[in-house]
FITOR-636988 format. One record per residue (C-alpha): residue number from 1; residue in one letter; z, x, y; chain. Coordinates in steps of 0.05 Angstrom, whole numbers, padded with zeros to 5 digits. Each point is the difference from the previous one (the first is absolute). Layout:
BEGIN
r seq: NUM; type: a; zz: Z; xx: X; yy: Y; mol: A $
...
END
This chain:
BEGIN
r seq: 1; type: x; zz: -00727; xx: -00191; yy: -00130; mol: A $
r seq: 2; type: x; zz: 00076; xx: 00017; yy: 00000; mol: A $
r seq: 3; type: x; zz: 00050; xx: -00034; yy: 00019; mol: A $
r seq: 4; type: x; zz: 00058; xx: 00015; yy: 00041; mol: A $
r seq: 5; type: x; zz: 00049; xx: -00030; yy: -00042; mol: A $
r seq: 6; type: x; zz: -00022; xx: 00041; yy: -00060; mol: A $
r seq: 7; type: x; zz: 00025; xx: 00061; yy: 00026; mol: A $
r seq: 8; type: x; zz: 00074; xx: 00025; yy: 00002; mol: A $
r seq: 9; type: x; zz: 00040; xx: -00012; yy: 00067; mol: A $
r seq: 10; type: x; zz: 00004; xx: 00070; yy: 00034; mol: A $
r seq: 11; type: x; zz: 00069; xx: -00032; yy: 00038; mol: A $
r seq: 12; type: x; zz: 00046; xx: -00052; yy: -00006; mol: A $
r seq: 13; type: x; zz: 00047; xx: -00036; yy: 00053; mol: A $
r seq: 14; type: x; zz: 00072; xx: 00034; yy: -00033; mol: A $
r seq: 15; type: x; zz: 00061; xx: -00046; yy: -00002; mol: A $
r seq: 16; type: x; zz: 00031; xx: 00023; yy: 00076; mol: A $
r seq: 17; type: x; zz: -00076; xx: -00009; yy: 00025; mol: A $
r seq: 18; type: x; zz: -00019; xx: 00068; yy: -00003; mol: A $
r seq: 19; type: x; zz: -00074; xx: 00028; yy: -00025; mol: A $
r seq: 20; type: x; zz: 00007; xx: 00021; yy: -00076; mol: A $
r seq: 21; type: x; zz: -00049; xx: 00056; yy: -00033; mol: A $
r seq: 22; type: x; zz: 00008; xx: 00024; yy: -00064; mol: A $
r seq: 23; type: x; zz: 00029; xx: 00061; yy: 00025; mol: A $
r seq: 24; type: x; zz: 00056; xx: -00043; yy: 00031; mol: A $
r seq: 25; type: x; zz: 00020; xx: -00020; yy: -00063; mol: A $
r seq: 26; type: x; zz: 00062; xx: 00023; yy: -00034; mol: A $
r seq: 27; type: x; zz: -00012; xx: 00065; yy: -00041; mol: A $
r seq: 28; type: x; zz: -00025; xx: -00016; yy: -00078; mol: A $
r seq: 29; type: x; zz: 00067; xx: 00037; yy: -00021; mol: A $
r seq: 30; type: x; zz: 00052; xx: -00049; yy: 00041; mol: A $
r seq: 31; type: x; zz: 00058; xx: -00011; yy: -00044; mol: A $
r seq: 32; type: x; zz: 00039; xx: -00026; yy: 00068; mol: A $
r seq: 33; type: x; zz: -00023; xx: -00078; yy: 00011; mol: A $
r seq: 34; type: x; zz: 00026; xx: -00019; yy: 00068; mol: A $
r seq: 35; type: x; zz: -00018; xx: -00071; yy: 00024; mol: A $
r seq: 36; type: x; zz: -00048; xx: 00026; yy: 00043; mol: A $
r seq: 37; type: x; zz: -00048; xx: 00040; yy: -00049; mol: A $
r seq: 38; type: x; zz: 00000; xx: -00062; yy: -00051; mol: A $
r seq: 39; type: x; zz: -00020; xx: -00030; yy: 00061; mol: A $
r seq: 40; type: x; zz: -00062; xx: 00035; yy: 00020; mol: A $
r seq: 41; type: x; zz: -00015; xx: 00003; yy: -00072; mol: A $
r seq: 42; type: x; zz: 00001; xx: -00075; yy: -00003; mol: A $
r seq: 43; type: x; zz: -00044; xx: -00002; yy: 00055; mol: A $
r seq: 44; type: x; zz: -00048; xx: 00060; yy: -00019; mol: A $
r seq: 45; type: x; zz: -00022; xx: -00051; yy: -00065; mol: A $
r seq: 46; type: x; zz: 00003; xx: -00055; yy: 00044; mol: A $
r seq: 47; type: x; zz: -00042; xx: 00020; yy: 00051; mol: A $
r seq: 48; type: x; zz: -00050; xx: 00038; yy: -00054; mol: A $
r seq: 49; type: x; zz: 00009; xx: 00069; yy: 00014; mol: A $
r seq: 50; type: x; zz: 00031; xx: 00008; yy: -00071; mol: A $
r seq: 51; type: x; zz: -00006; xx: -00043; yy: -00076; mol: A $
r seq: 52; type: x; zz: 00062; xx: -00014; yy: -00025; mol: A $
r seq: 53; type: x; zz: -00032; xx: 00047; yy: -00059; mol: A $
r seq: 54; type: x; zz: -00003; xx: 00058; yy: 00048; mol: A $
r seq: 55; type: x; zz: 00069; xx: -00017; yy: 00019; mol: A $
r seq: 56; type: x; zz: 00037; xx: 00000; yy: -00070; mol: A $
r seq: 57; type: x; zz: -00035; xx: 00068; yy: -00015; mol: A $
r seq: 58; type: x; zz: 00008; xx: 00028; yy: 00072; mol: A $
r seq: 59; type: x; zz: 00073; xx: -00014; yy: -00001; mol: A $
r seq: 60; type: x; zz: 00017; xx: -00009; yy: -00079; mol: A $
r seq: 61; type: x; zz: 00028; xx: -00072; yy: 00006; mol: A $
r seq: 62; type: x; zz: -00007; xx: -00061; yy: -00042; mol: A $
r seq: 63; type: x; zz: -00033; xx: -00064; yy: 00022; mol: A $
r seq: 64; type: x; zz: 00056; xx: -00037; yy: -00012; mol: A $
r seq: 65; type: x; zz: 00037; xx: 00051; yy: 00055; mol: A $
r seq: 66; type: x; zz: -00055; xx: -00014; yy: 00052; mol: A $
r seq: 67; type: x; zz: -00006; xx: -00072; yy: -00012; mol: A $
r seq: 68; type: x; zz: 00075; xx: 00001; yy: 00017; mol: A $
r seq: 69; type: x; zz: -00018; xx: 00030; yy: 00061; mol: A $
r seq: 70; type: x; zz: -00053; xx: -00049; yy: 00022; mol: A $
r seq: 71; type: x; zz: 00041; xx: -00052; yy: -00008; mol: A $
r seq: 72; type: x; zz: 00063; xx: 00023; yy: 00032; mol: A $
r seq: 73; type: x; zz: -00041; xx: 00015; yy: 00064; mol: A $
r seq: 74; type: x; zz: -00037; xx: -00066; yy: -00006; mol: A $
r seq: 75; type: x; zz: 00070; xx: -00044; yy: -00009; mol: A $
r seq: 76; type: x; zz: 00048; xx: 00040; yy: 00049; mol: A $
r seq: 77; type: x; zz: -00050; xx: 00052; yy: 00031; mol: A $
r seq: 78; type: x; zz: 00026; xx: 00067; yy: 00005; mol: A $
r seq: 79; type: x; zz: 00072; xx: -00006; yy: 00001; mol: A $
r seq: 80; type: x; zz: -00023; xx: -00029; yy: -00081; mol: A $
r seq: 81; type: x; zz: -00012; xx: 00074; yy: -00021; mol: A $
r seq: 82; type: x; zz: 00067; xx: 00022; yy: 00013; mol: A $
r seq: 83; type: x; zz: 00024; xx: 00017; yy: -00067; mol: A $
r seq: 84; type: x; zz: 00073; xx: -00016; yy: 00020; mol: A $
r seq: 85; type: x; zz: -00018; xx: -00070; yy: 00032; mol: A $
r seq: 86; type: x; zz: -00044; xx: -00025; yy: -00068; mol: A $
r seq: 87; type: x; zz: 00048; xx: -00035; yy: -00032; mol: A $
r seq: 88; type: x; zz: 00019; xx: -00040; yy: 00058; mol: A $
r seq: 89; type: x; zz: -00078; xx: -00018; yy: 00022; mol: A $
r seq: 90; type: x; zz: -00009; xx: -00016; yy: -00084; mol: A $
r seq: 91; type: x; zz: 00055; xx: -00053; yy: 00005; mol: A $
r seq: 92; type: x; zz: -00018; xx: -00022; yy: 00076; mol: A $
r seq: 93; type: x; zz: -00066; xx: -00017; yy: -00023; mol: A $
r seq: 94; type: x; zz: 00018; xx: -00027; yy: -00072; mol: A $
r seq: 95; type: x; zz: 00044; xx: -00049; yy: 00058; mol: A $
r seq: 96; type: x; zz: -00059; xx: -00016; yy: 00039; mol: A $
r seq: 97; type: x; zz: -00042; xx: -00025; yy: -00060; mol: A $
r seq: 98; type: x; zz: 00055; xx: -00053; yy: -00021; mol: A $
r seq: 99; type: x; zz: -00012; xx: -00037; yy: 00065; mol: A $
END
């Protein structure tokens, strides 16, 4: 007897709420990462529609990349991705751990 949690999610809940499919997913040759494909990236391994293994051959990044993208959206959700803003959230949060 099988069960349901052994089988691959088919769609995920994306980071705006929306219904993500693979095919929703940003292209395997994105060389553009906007907050919001990080984003449903995140959330495509979160939700198990995706390994983090598919996901660093899919879209040729390094764990350490992706990690960094888990926990930017997990500390300062998706305004953490923004490339321009991670310095800022780095030393927010180094802040909030000395109190």
């Amino acid at each position: 007897m099988s069960n349901q949690q052994d089988r691959p999610a088919t769609q995920v809940i994306g980071p705006l709420g929306e219904t993500l499919t693979r095919e929703d997913l940003p292209p395997p040759d994105t060389r553009r990462w906007v907050v919001r494909r990080k984003a449903q990236v995140v959330a495509a391994v979160n939700g198990g529609l995706l390994t983090i293994e598919e996901v660093l051959a899919r879209y040729g990044l390094t764990l350490e990349e992706f990690a960094s993208w888990q926990r930017a959206l997990d500390r300062s959700g998706m305004q953490g991705l923004r490339v321009t803003r991670l310095q800022h959230y780095r030393e927010l949060y180094q802040r909030q751990l000395k109190y």
